[in-house]
C-alpha positions in Angstrom: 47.0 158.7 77.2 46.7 160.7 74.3 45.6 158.8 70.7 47.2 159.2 67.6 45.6 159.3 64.5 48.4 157.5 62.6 48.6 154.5 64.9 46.3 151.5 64.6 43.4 150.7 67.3 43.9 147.5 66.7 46.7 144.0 67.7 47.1 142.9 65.1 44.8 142.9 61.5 46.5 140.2 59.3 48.1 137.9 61.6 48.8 135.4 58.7 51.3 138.3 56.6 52.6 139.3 59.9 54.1 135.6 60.3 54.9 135.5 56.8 56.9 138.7 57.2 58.3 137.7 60.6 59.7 134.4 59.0 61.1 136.6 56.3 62.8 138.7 58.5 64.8 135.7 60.8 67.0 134.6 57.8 70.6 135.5 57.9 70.3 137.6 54.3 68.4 140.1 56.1 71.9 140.3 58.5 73.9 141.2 55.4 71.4 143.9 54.1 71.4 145.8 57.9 75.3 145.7 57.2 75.0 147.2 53.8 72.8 150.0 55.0 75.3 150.7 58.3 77.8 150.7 56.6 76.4 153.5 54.4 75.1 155.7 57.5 78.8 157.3 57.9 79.1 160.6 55.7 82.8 159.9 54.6 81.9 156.0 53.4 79.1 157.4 51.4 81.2 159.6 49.8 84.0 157.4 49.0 81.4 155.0 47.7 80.1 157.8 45.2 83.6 158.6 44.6 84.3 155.1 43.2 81.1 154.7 41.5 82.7 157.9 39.5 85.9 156.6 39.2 85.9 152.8 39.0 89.4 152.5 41.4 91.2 155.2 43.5 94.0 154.6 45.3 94.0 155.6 49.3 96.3 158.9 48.9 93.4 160.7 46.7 90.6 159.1 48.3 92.2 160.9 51.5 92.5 163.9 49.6 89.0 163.5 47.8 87.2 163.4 51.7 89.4 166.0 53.2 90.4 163.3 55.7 93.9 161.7 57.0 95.0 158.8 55.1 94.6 156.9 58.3 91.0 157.5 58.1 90.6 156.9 54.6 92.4 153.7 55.1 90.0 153.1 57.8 87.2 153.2 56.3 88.1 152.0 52.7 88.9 148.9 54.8 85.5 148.8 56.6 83.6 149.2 53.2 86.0 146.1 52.0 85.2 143.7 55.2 81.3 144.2 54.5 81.8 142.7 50.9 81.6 146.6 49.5 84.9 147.0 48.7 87.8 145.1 47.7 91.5 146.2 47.0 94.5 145.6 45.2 98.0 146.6 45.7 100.8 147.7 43.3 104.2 148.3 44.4 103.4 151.8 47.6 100.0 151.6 45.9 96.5 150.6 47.5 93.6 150.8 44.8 90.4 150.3 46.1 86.6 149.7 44.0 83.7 149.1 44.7 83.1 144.9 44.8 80.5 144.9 42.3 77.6 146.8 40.1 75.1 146.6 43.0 77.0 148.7 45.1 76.8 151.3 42.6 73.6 150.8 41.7 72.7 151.1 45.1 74.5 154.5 45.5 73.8 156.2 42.0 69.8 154.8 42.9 69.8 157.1 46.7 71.1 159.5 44.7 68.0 160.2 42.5 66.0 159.4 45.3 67.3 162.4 47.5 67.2 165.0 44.4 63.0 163.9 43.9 62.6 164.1 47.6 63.0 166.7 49.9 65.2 164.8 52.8 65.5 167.7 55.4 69.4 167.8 56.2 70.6 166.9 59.6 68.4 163.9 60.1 
C-alpha cells in the first residue's frame, strides 16, 4: 500500500481532544447544524435564500420567476427551507410571502458569499 504524505503514521496523538470532540459531536445541536448545511446544498434553495436576504419577503409567484422554476417547485422548496427553521411564511388573501426566519440565516448566506469571492472554489464540485 502506497503512503501518503498528508495522512498521519500515527492512531491516534491526542486521545484526550479526540474524546472531548467526540462528546461534542453526540449532542443533538450538532443534528440541527447538518440540517442547516443540507438544506443549503440544493442550488435553487441557495438562491432563494440570497434572494430573501436581498429582499426581506417575496411571495412564491416571483420567487418562481426569480429561479426560473415552476411554482410547484418554488413552493417546494420555500416549504423545505420553512420546516428546517429557515423559513417561515405568511399568507394574505392568494398571497404566500415567505422570509428568511431570522438574521443568522442571512448572515450565514451573505458570510459564504464573501467566502467564495476570496477563494477560488472550482465550479462543479
Amino acid at each position: 500500500m502506497k503512503k501518503t504524505e498528508d495522512c498521519c503514521e500515527v492512531f491516534c496523538y491526542d486521545e484526550e481532544k479526540v474524546n472531548r470532540i467526540r462528546n461534542d459531536l453526540a449532542n443533538q445541536e450538532m443534528l440541527s447544524v447538518t440540517k442547516v448545511f443540507k438544506a443549503l446544498a440544493d442550488d435553487t434553495r441557495v438562491k432563494i435564500a440570497y434572494a430573501l436576504c436581498r429582499e426581506d419577503e417575496l411571495c412564491v409567484c416571483d420567487v418562481a420567476n426569480i429561479t426560473g422554476s415552476s411554482m410547484a417547485t418554488a413552493s417546494h422548496h420555500l416549504r423545505t427551507l420553512k420546516n428546517l427553521g429557515l423559513a417561515k411564511y405568511r399568507k394574505e388573501g392568494k398571497l404566500v410571502f415567505y422570509s428568511l426566519d431570522d438574521d443568522h440565516v442571512k448572515q450565514l448566506i451573505l458570510l459564504a458569499l464573501l467566502h467564495s469571492k476570496e477563494v477560488a472554489i472550482p465550479h462543479g464540485n
